[in-house]
C-alpha positions as CSV (number, residue, x, y, z in Angstrom):
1,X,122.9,10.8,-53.3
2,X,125.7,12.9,-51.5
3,X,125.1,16.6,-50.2
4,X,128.2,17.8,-50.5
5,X,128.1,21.6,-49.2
6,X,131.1,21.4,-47.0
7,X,133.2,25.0,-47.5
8,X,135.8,25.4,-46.0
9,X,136.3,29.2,-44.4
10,X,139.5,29.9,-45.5
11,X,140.0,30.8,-49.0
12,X,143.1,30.7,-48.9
13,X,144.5,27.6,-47.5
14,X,146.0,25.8,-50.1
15,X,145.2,22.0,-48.9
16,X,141.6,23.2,-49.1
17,X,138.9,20.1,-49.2
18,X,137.4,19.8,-53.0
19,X,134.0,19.4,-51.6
20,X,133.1,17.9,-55.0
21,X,135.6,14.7,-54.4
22,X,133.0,11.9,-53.2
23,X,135.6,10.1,-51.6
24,X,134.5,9.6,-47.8
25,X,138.1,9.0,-46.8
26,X,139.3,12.2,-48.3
27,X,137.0,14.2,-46.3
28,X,138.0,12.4,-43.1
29,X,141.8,12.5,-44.0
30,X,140.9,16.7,-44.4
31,X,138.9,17.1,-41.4
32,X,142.0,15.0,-38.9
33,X,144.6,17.0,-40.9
34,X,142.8,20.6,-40.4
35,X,142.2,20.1,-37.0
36,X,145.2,18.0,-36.1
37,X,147.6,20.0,-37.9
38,X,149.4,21.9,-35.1
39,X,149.8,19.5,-32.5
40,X,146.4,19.7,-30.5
41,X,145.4,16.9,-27.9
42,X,142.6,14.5,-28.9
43,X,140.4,16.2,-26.3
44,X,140.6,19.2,-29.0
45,X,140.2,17.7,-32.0
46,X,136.8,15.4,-30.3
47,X,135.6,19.2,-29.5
48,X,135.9,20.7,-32.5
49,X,134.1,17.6,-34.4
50,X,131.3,18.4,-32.2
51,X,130.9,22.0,-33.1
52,X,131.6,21.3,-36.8
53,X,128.7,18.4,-36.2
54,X,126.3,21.1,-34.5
55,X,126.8,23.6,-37.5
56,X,125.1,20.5,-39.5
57,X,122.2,21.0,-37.9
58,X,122.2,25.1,-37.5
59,X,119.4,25.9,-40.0
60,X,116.4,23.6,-39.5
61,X,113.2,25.3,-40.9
62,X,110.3,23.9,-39.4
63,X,109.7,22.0,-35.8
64,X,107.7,19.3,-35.8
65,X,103.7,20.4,-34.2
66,X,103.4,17.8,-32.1
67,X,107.0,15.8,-31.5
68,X,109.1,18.6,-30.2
69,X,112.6,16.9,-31.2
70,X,111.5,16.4,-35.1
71,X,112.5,19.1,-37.3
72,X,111.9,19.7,-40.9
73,X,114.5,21.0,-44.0
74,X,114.7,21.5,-47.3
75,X,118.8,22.3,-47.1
76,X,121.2,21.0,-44.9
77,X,125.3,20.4,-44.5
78,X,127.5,17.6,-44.0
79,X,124.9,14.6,-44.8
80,X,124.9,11.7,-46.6
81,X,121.2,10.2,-48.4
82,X,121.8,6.3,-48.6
83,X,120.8,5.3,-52.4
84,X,121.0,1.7,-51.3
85,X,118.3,1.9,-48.3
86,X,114.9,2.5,-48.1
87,X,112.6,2.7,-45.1
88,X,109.1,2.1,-45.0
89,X,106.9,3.9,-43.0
90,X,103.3,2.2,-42.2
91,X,100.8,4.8,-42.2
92,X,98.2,4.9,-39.8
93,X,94.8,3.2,-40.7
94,X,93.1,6.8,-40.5
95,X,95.2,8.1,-43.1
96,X,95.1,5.4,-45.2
97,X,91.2,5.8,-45.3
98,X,91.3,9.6,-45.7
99,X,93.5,9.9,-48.6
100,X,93.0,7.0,-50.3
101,X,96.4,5.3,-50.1
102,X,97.6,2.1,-50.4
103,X,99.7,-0.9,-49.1
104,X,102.4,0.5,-51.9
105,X,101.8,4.6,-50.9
106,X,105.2,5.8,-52.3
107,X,104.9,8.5,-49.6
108,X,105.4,5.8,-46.9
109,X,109.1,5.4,-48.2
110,X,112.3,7.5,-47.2
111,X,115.9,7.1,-47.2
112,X,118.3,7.4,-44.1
113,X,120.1,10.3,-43.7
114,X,123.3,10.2,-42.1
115,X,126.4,12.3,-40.3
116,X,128.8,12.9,-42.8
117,X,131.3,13.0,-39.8
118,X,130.2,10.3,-37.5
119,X,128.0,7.7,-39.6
120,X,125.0,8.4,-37.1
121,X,121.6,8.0,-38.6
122,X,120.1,11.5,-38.0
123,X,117.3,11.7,-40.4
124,X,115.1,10.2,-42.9
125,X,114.3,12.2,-46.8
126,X,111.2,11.9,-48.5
127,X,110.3,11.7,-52.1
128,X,109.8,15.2,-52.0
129,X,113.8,15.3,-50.6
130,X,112.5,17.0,-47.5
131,X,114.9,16.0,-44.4
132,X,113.1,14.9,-41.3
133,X,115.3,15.3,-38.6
134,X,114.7,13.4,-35.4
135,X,116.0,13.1,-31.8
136,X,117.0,16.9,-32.0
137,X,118.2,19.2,-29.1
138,X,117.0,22.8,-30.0
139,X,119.3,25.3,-29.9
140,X,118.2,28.9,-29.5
141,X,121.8,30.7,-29.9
Protein backbone atom coordinates (compact mmCIF):
# COMPACT_ATOMS: atom_id res chain seq x y z
CA UNK A 1 0.00 0.00 0.00
CA UNK A 2 1.48 3.36 -1.26
CA UNK A 3 0.38 6.89 0.15
CA UNK A 4 0.79 8.82 -2.50
CA UNK A 5 -0.23 12.56 -1.52
CA UNK A 6 2.77 14.22 -2.96
CA UNK A 7 1.51 17.72 -4.77
CA UNK A 8 3.54 19.53 -6.16
CA UNK A 9 3.03 23.64 -5.54
CA UNK A 10 3.13 24.75 -8.79
CA UNK A 11 0.25 24.23 -10.98
CA UNK A 12 1.72 25.14 -13.58
CA UNK A 13 4.88 23.55 -14.21
CA UNK A 14 4.55 21.40 -16.98
CA UNK A 15 7.01 18.31 -15.92
CA UNK A 16 4.79 18.25 -12.90
CA UNK A 17 5.13 14.68 -10.81
CA UNK A 18 1.81 12.38 -11.55
CA UNK A 19 1.55 11.53 -7.94
CA UNK A 20 -0.60 8.59 -9.13
CA UNK A 21 2.53 6.89 -11.13
CA UNK A 22 3.78 4.15 -8.50
CA UNK A 23 7.05 4.02 -9.96
CA UNK A 24 9.60 4.82 -7.05
CA UNK A 25 12.20 5.81 -9.64
CA UNK A 26 9.95 8.30 -11.24
CA UNK A 27 9.50 10.13 -8.09
CA UNK A 28 13.27 10.20 -7.39
CA UNK A 29 14.09 11.18 -11.08
CA UNK A 30 11.27 14.31 -10.24
CA UNK A 31 12.51 15.21 -6.92
CA UNK A 32 16.68 15.41 -8.43
CA UNK A 33 15.33 17.16 -11.53
CA UNK A 34 13.10 19.80 -9.52
CA UNK A 35 15.70 20.59 -7.31
CA UNK A 36 18.67 20.17 -9.47
CA UNK A 37 17.31 21.86 -12.37
CA UNK A 38 19.26 25.19 -12.28
CA UNK A 39 22.49 24.32 -11.43
CA UNK A 40 22.47 24.20 -7.48
CA UNK A 41 25.43 22.59 -5.44
CA UNK A 42 24.74 19.25 -3.77
CA UNK A 43 24.93 21.01 -0.40
CA UNK A 44 21.48 22.63 -1.81
CA UNK A 45 19.83 19.98 -3.12
CA UNK A 46 20.79 17.60 0.48
CA UNK A 47 18.99 20.87 2.19
CA UNK A 48 16.04 21.01 0.47
CA UNK A 49 15.45 17.01 0.80
CA UNK A 50 15.52 17.65 4.36
CA UNK A 51 12.84 20.30 4.49
CA UNK A 52 10.69 18.41 1.89
CA UNK A 53 11.42 15.23 4.49
CA UNK A 54 10.29 17.52 7.59
CA UNK A 55 6.99 18.60 5.80
CA UNK A 56 6.35 14.53 5.99
CA UNK A 57 6.11 14.70 9.35
CA UNK A 58 4.30 18.44 9.76
CA UNK A 59 0.83 17.20 10.93
CA UNK A 60 1.13 14.55 13.60
CA UNK A 61 -2.16 14.41 15.70
CA UNK A 62 -1.48 12.88 18.85
CA UNK A 63 1.93 12.51 21.12
CA UNK A 64 2.45 9.55 22.69
CA UNK A 65 1.38 9.96 26.92
CA UNK A 66 4.15 8.47 28.13
CA UNK A 67 7.15 8.14 25.26
CA UNK A 68 7.62 11.67 24.30
CA UNK A 69 9.17 10.93 20.71
CA UNK A 70 5.99 8.59 19.53
CA UNK A 71 3.36 10.32 17.76
CA UNK A 72 0.19 9.14 16.48
CA UNK A 73 -1.73 9.82 12.67
CA UNK A 74 -4.36 8.98 10.80
CA UNK A 75 -2.92 11.10 7.55
CA UNK A 76 0.41 11.55 6.51
CA UNK A 77 2.71 12.53 3.23
CA UNK A 78 5.52 11.06 1.41
CA UNK A 79 5.33 7.36 3.01
CA UNK A 80 5.42 4.12 1.83
CA UNK A 81 3.31 0.94 3.99
CA UNK A 82 5.30 -2.34 3.13
CA UNK A 83 2.63 -5.08 1.89
CA UNK A 84 5.32 -7.63 2.13
CA UNK A 85 6.35 -7.06 5.96
CA UNK A 86 4.80 -7.61 9.02
CA UNK A 87 5.91 -6.92 12.53
CA UNK A 88 4.84 -8.44 15.50
CA UNK A 89 4.53 -6.83 18.57
CA UNK A 90 4.48 -9.10 21.94
CA UNK A 91 2.11 -7.64 24.25
CA UNK A 92 2.73 -7.39 27.69
CA UNK A 93 1.52 -10.22 29.99
CA UNK A 94 -0.93 -7.68 31.76
CA UNK A 95 -2.61 -6.89 28.75
CA UNK A 96 -2.92 -10.11 27.51
CA UNK A 97 -4.79 -11.07 30.86
CA UNK A 98 -6.97 -7.94 30.82
CA UNK A 99 -8.35 -8.12 27.40
CA UNK A 100 -8.42 -11.51 26.78
CA UNK A 101 -5.91 -11.78 23.89
CA UNK A 102 -4.06 -14.31 22.47
CA UNK A 103 -0.66 -15.63 21.22
CA UNK A 104 -2.35 -14.71 17.52
CA UNK A 105 -3.93 -11.00 18.81
CA UNK A 106 -4.15 -9.53 15.27
CA UNK A 107 -3.63 -6.19 17.10
CA UNK A 108 0.03 -7.21 17.92
CA UNK A 109 0.81 -6.89 14.05
CA UNK A 110 1.82 -3.74 11.97
CA UNK A 111 3.53 -2.95 8.86
CA UNK A 112 6.66 -0.66 8.53
CA UNK A 113 6.33 2.58 7.37
CA UNK A 114 8.96 4.10 5.48
CA UNK A 115 10.53 7.59 3.94
CA UNK A 116 9.30 7.85 0.66
CA UNK A 117 12.58 9.93 0.01
CA UNK A 118 15.21 8.26 1.98
CA UNK A 119 14.01 4.48 2.68
CA UNK A 120 14.26 5.08 6.55
CA UNK A 121 11.97 3.15 8.60
CA UNK A 122 9.92 5.91 10.47
CA UNK A 123 6.88 4.25 11.62
CA UNK A 124 4.84 1.24 12.06
CA UNK A 125 0.54 1.14 10.86
CA UNK A 126 -1.87 -0.77 12.59
CA UNK A 127 -4.85 -2.69 11.39
CA UNK A 128 -6.80 0.13 12.13
CA UNK A 129 -4.06 2.10 9.45
CA UNK A 130 -3.18 4.40 12.28
CA UNK A 131 0.70 5.51 11.76
CA UNK A 132 2.83 5.22 14.87
CA UNK A 133 5.61 7.41 14.43
CA UNK A 134 8.67 6.88 16.53
CA UNK A 135 12.08 8.46 17.21
CA UNK A 136 10.41 11.96 16.60
CA UNK A 137 11.93 15.52 17.24
CA UNK A 138 8.93 17.91 17.97
CA UNK A 139 8.68 20.72 16.23
CA UNK A 140 6.68 23.64 17.64
CA UNK A 141 7.01 26.22 14.48
Amino acid sequence: MEYNDYHVEDSDDSDAYDSDSSSEDAFQSYVRNKYLSQNAPEETFEKQMQDELLQTFRDFEHRHEIYNTQYRAMFVKNCVVSDTEVLKCPPSRSKRKKNGGGADDPRDLFRPVRCRVCKTEVAVVDQDEVFHFFNVIASFS
